[in-house]
N, CA and C of each residue as an Amber inpcrd file, in Angstrom:
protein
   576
 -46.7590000  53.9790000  41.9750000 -45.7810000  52.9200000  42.0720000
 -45.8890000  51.9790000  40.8710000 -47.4070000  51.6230000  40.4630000
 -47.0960000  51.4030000  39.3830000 -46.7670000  51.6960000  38.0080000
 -46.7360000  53.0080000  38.1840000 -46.1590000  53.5190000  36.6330000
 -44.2850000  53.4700000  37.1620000 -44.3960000  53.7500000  37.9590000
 -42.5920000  53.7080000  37.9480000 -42.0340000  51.9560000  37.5550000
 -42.8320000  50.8850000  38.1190000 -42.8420000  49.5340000  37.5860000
 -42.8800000  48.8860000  36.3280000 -43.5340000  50.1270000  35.6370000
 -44.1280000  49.5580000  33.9500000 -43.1700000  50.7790000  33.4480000
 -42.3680000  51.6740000  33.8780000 -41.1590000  53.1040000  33.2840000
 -40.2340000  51.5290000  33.7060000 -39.7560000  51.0350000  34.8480000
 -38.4890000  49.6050000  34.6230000 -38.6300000  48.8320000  34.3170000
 -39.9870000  48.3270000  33.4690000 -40.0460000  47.3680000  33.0200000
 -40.0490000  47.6850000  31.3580000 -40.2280000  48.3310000  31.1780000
 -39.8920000  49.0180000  29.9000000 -38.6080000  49.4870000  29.0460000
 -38.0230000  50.2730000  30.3120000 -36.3800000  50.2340000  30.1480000
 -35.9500000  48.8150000  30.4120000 -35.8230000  47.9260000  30.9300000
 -35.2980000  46.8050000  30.7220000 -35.7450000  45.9300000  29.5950000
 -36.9310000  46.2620000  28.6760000 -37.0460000  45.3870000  27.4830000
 -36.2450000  46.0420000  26.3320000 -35.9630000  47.6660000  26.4980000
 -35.5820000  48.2610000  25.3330000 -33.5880000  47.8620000  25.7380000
 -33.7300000  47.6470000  26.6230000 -31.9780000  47.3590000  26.9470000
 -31.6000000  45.5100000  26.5710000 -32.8200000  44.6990000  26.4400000
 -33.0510000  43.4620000  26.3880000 -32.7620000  43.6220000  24.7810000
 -33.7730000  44.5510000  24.0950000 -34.1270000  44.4990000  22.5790000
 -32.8850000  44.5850000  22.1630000 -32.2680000  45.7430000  22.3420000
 -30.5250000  46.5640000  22.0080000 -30.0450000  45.1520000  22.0200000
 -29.7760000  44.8530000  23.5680000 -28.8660000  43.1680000  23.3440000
 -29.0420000  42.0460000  22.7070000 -30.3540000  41.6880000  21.6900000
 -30.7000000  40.8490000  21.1600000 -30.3830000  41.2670000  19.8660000
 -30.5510000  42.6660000  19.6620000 -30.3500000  43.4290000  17.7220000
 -28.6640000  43.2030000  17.6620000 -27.8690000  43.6370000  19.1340000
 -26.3450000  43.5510000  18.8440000 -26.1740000  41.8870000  18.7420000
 -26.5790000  41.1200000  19.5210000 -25.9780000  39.6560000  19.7050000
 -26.3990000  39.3750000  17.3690000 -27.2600000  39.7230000  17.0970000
 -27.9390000  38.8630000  15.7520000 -26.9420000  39.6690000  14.8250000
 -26.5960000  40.9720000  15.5290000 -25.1320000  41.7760000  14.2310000
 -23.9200000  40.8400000  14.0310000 -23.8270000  40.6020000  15.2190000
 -22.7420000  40.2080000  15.8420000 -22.3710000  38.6410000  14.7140000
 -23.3720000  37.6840000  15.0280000 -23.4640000  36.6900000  14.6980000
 -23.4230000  36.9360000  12.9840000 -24.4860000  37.7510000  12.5190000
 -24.3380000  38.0040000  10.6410000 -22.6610000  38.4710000  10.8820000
 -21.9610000  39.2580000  11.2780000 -20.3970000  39.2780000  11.2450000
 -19.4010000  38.4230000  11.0310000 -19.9860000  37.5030000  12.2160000
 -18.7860000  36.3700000  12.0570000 -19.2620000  35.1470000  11.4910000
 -19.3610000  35.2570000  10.2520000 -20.0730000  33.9150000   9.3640000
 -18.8020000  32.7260000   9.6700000 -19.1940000  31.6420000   8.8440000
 -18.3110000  30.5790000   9.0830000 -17.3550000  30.9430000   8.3240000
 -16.3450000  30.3830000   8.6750000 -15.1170000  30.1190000   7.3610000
 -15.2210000  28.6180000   7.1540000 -14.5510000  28.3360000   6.0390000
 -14.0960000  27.2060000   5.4120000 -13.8590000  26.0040000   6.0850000
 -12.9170000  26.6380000   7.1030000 -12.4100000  25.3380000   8.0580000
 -13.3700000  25.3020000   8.9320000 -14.3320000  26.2200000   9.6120000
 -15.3120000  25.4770000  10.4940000 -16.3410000  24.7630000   9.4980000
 -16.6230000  25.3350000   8.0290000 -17.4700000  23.8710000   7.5360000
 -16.3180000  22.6270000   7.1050000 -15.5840000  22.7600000   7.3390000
 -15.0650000  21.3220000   7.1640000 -15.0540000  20.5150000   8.3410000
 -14.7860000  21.5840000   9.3340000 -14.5970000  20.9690000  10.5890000
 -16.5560000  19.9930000  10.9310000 -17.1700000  21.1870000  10.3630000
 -18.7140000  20.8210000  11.3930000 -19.2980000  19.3610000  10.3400000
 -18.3600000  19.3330000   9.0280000 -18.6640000  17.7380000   8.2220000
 -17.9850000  16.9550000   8.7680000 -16.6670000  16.8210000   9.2630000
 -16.2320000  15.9060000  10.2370000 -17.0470000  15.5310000  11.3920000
 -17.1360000  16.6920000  12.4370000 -18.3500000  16.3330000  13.2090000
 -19.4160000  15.5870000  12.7340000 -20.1440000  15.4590000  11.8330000
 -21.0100000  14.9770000  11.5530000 -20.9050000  13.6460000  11.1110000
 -19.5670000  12.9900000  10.9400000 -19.0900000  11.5630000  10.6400000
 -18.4050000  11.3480000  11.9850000 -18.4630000  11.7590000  13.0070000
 -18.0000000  10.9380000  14.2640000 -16.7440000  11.1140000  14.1600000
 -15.8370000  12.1420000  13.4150000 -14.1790000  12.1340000  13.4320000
 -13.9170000  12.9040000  13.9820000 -14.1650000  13.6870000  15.0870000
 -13.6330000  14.6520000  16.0140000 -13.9160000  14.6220000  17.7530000
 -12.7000000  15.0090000  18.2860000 -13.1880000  14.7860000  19.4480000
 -13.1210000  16.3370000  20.0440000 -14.1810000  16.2660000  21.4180000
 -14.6090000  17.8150000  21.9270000 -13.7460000  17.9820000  22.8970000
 -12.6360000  18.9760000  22.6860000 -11.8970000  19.1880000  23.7730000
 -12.6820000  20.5020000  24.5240000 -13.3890000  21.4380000  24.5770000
 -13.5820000  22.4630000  25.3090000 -14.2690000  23.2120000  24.4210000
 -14.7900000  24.2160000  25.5000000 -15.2590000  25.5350000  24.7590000
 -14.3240000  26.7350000  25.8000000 -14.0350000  28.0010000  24.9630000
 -14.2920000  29.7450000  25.7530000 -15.0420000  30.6000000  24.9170000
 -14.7050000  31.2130000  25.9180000 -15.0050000  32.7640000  25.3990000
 -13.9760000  33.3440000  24.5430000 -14.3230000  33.5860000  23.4000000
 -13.0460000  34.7210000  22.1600000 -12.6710000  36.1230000  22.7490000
 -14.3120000  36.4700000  22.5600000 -14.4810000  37.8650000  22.4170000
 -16.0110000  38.4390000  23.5280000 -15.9680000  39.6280000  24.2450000
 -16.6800000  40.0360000  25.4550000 -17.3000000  41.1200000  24.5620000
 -18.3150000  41.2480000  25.1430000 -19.1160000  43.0420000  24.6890000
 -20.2750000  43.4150000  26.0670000 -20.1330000  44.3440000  26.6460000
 -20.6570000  44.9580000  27.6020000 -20.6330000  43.6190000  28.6900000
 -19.6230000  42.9020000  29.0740000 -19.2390000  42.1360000  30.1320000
 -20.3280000  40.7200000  29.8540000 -20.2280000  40.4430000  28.7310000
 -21.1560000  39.3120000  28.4550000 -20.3540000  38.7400000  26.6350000
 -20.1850000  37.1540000  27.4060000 -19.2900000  36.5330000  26.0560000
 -20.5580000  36.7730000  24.1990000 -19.5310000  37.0640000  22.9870000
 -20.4320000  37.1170000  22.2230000 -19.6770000  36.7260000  21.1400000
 -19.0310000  35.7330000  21.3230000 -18.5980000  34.6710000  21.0400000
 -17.5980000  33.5020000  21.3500000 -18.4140000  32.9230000  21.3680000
 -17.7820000  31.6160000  22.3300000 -17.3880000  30.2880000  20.8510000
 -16.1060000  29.8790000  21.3910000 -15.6440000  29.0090000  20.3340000
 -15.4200000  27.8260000  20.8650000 -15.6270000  26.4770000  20.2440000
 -15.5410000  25.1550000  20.6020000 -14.7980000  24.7970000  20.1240000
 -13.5090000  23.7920000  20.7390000 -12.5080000  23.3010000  20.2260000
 -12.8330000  21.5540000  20.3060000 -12.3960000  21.5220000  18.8670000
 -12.3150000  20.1610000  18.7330000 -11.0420000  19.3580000  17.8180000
 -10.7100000  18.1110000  18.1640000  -9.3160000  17.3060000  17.1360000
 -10.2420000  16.8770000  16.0890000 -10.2770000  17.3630000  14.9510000
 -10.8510000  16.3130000  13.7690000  -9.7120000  15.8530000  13.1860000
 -10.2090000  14.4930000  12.5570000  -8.8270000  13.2430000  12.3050000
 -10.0840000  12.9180000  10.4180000  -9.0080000  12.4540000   9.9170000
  -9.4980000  11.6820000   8.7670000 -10.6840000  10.6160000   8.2030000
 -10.7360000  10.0840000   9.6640000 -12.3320000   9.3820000   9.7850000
 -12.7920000   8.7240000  11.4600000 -13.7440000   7.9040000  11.4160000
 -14.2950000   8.0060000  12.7470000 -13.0490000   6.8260000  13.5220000
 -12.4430000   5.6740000  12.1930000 -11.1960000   5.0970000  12.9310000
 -10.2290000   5.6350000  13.6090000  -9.6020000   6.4280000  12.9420000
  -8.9590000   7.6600000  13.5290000  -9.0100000   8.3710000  14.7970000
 -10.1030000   8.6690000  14.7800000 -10.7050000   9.2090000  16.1310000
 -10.7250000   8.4850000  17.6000000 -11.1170000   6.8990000  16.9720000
 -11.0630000   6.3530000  17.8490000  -9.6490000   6.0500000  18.3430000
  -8.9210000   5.2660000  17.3990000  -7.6900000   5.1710000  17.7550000
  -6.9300000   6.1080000  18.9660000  -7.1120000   7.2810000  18.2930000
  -6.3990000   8.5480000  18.3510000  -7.1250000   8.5020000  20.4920000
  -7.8810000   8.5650000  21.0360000  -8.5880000   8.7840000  21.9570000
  -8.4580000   7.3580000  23.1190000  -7.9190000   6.2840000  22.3130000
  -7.8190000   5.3880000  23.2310000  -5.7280000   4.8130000  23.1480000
  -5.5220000   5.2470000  22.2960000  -3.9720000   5.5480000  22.3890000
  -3.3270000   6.5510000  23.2410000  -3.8380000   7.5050000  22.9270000
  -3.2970000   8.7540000  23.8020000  -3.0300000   8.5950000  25.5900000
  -4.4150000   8.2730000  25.9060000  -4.0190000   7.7590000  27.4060000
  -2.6410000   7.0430000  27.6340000  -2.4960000   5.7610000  27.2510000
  -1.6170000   5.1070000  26.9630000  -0.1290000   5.2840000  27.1270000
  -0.0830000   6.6260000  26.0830000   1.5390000   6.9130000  25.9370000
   1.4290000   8.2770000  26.6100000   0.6550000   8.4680000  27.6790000
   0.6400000   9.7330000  28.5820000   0.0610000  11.2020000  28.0030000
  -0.5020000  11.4690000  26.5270000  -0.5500000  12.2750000  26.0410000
  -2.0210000  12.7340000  25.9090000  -2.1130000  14.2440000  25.8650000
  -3.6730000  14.5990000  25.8830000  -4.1570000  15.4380000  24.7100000
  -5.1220000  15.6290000  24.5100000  -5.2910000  16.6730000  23.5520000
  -5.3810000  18.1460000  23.6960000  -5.0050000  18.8300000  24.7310000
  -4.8210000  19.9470000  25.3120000  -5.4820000  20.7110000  25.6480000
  -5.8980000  21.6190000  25.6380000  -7.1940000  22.7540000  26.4570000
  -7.8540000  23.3240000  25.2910000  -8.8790000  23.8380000  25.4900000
 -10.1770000  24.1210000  24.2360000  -9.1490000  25.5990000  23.7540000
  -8.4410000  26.2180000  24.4590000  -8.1900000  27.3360000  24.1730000
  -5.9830000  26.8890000  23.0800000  -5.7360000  25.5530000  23.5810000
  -4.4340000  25.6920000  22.8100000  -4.7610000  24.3320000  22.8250000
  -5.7090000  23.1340000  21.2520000  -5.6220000  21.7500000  21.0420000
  -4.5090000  21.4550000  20.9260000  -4.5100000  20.0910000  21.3700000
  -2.9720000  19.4280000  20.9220000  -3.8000000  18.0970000  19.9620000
  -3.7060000  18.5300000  18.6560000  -4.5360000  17.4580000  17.6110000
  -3.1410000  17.1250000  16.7220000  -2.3370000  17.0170000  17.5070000
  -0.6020000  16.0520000  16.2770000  -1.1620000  14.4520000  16.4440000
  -0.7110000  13.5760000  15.0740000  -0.7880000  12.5880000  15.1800000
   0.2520000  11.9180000  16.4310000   0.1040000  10.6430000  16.6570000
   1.0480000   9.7550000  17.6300000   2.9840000   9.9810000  17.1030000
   3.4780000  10.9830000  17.9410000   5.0010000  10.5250000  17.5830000
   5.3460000   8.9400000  16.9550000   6.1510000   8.8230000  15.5700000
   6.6200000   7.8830000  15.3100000   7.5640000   6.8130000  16.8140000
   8.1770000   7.4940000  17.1640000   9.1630000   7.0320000  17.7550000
   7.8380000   6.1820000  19.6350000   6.8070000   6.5170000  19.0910000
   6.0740000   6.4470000  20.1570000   5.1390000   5.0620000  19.7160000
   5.2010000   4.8580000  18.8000000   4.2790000   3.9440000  18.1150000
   4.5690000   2.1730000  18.5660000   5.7170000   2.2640000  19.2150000
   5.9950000   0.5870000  19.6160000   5.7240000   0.6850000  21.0840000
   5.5240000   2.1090000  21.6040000   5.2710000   1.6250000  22.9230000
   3.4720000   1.5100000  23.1730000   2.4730000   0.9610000  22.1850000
   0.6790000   0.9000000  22.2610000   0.5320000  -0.2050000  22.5180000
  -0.1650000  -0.2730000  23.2570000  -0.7190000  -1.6480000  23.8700000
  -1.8800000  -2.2340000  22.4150000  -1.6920000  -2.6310000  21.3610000
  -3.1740000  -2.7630000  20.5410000  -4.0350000  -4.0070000  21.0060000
  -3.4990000  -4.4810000  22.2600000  -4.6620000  -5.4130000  23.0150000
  -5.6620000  -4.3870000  23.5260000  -5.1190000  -3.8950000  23.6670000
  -6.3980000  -2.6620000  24.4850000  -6.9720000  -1.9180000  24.1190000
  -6.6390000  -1.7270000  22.0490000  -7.8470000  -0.7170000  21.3620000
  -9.2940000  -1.5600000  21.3170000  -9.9040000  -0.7530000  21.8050000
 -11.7840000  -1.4390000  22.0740000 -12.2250000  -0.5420000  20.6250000
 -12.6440000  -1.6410000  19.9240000 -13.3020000  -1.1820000  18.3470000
 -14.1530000  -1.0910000  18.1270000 -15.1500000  -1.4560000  19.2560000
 -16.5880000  -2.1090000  19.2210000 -17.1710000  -0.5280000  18.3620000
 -17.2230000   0.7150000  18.9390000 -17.9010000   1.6740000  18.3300000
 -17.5940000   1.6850000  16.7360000 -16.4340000   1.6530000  16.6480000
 -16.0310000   1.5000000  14.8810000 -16.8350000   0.3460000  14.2710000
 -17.1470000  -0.6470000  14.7750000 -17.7190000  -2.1030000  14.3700000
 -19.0380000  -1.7040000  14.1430000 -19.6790000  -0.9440000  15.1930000
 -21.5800000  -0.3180000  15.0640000 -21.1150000   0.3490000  14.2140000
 -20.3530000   1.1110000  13.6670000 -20.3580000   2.6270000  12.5850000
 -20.7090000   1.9160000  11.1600000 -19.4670000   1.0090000  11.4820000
 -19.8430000  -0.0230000   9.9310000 -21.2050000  -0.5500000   9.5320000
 -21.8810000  -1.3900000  10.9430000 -22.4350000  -1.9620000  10.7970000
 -23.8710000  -1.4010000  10.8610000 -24.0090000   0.0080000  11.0840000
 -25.1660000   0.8080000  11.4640000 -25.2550000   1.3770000   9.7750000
 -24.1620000   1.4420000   9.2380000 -24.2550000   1.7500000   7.2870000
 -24.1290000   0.4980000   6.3870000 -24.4140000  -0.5080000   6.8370000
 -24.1510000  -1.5130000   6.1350000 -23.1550000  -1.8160000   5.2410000
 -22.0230000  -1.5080000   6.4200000 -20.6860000  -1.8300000   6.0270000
 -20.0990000  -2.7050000   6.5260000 -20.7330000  -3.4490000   7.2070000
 -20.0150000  -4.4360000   7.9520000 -20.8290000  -6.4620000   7.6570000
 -19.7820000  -6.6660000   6.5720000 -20.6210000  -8.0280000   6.0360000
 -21.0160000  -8.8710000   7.3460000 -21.8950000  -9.9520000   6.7340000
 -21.5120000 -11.1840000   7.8130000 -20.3230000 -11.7300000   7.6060000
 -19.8320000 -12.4690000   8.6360000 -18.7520000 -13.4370000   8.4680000
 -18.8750000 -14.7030000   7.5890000 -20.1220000 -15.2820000   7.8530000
 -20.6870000 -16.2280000   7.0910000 -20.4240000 -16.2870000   5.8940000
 -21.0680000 -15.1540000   5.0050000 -21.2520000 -14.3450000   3.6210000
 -19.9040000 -14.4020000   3.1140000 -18.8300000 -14.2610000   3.7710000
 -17.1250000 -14.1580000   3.1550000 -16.7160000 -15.1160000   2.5030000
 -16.5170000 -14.8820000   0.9800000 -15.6580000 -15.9150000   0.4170000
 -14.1570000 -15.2900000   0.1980000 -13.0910000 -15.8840000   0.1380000
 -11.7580000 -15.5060000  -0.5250000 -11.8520000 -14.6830000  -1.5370000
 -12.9500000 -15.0960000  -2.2180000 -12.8280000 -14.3100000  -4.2160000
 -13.1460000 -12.9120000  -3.6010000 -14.6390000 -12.6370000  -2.5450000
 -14.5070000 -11.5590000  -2.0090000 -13.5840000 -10.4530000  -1.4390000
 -13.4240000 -11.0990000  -0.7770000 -11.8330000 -10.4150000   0.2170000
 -10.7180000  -9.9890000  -0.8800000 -10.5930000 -11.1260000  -1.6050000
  -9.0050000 -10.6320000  -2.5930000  -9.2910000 -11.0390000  -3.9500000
 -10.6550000 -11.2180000  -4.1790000 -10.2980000 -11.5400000  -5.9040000
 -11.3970000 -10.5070000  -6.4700000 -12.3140000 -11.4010000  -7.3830000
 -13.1530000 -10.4510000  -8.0720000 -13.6720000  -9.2450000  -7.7890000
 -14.4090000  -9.5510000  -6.5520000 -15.1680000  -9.1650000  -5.1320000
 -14.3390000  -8.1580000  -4.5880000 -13.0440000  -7.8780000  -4.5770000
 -12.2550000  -6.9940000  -3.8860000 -12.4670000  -5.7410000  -4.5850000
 -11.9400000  -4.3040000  -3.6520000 -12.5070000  -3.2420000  -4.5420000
 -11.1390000  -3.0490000  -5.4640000 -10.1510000  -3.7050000  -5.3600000
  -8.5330000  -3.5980000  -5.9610000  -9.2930000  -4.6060000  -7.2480000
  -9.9470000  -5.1860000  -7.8580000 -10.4290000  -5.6730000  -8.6900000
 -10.4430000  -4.6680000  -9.6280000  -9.2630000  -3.8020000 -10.3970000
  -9.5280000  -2.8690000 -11.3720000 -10.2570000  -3.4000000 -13.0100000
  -9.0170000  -4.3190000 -13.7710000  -9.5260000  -4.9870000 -14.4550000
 -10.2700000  -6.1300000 -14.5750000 -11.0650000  -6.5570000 -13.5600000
 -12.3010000  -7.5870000 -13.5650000 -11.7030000  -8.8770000 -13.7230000
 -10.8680000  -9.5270000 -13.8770000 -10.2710000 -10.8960000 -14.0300000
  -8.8400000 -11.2430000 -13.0940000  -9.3170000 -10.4130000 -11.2810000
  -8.3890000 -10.4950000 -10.3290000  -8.9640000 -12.0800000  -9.3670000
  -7.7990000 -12.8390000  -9.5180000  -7.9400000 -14.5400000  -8.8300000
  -8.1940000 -13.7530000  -7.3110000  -8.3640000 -14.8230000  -6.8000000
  -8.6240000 -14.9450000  -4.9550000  -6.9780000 -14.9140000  -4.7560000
  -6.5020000 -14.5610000  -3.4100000  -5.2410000 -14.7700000  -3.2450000
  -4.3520000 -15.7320000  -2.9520000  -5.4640000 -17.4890000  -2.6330000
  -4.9690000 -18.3230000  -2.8390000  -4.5720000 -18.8890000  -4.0450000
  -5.6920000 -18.6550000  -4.9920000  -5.4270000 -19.1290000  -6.2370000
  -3.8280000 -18.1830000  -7.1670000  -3.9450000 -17.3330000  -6.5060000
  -2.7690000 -16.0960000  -7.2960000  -1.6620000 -17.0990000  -6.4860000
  -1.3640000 -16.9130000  -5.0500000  -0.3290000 -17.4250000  -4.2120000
   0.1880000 -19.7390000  -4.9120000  -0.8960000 -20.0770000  -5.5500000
  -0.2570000 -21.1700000  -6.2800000   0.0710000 -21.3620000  -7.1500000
  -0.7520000 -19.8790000  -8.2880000   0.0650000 -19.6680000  -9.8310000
   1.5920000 -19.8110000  -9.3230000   1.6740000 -18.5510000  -8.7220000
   3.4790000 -17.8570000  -8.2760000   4.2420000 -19.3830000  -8.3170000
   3.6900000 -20.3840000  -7.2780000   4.4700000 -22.0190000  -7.1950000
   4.3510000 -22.8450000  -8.3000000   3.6100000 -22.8980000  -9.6120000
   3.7530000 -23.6540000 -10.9210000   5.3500000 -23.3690000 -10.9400000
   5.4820000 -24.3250000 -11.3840000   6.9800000 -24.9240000 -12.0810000
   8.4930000 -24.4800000 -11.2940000   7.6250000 -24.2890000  -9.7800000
   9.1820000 -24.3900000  -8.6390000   8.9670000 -25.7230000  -8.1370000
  10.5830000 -26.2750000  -7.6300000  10.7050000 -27.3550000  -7.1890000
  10.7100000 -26.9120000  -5.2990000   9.3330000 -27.5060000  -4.6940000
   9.6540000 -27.3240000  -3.0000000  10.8910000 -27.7120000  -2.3590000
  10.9080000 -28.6480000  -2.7260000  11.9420000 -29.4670000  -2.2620000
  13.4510000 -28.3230000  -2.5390000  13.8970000 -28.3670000  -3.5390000
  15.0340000 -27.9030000  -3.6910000  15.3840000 -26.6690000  -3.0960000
  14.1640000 -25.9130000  -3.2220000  14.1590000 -24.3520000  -2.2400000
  14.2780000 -24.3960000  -1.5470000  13.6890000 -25.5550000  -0.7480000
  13.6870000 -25.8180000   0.7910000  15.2610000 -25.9170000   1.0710000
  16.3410000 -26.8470000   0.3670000  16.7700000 -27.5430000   0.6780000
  18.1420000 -26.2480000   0.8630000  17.9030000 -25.1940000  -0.3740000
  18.4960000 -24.3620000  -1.0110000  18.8220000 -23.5820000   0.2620000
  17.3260000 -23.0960000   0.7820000  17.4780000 -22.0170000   2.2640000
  17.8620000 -22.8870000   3.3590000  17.7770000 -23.9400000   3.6240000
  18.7390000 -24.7070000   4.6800000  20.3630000 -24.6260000   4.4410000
  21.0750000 -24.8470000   3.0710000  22.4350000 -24.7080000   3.2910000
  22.5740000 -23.5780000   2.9880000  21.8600000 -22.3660000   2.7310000
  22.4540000 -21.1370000   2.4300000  22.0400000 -20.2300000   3.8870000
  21.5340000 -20.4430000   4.5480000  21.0360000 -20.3260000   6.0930000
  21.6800000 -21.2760000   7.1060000  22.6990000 -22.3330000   6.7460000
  22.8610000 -23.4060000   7.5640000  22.1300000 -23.7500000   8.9750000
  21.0740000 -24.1500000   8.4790000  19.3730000 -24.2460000   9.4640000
  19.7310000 -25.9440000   9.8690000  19.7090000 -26.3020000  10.6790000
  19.4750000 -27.3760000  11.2190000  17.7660000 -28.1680000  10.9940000
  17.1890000 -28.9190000   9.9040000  15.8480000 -29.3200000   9.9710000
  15.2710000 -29.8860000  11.1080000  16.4920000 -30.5950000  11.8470000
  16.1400000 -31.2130000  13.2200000  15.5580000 -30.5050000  14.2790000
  15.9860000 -29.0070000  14.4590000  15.8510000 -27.8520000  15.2060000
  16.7140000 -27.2500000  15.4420000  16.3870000 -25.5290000  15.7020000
  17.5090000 -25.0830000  15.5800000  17.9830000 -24.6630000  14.5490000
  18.6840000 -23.1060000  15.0900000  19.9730000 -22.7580000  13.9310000
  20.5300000 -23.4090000  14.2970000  22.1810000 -23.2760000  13.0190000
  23.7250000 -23.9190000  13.2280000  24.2200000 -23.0270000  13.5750000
């Protein structure tokens, strides 16, 4: 009895071995393509979301390759957006086996609540790469002048200082006075 135990235990390692030599063929076969390394660098910046996995393809009644579907978007804002909008305007990203990864219909875009996008994860992303200044630290010249990355040629004003060049040598008054009778605006209140 025990040689017939160690004859099935034997045939079941050489039927084990077979399925481990086919699964490692299998796998050298289907190398990546292009778009799954682009896809698996998105993954790796937080820009995709996991809709599902199946099965592709079967061999002796056992999956031997199984594919994961995911929406990758342009960056991890994106993603987020994309995941807390969708609810919203009724829409999903579809089954692992047929994604639905289209941006938001135009015609769909005035009906989003943007009180209700929660940013907080985008805010840690920044702030976990030291992308996210203090508030404190902010000057104007930062935001829109020198400091800005639109600073091509190095001698860009803050945008207040640009926004009072533009007003040298206009009269307020007269503009003002100009868009009241050419608007017939009531100053008291009120249109006319």
């Amino acid at each position: 009895m025990a040689k017939q135990a160690a004859n099935m235990l034997g045939a079941a390692m050489n039927v084990y071995t077979a399925y481990v030599v086919a699964i490692a063929i299998i796998q050298m076969v289907y190398a990546c393509e292009p778009e799954e390394l682009e896809m698996n660098a998105k993954r790796a910046t937080d820009s995709c979301t996991y809709i599902g996995s199946y099965c592709e393809s079967k061999a002796l009644g056992a999956c031997v390759e199984k594919h994961q579907a995911y929406c990758c978007f342009n960056s991890p804002l994106s993603r987020i957006i994309q995941e807390q909008v969708r609810p919203q305007l009724g829409l999903d990203f579809g089954t692992a086996q047929e994604p639905s990864c289209a941006g938001v219909p135009l015609d769909k875009i005035s009906e989003i609540d943007w009180s209700k996008i929660e940013l907080d994860e985008w805010l840690a992303i920044l702030q976990q790469n030291g992308q996210l200044p203090d508030a404190g630290d902010l000057t104007m010249d930062e935001l829109t002048g020198s400091g800005n990355i639109f600073n091509i040629k190095g001698d860009r004003l803050p945008a207040d200082e640009r926004a009072m060049e533009r007003l040298e040598g206009i009269d307020i008054d007269a503009k003002r006075k100009e868009a009241i009778d050419k608007f017939n605006i009531n100053p008291g209140g009120g249109g006319g």
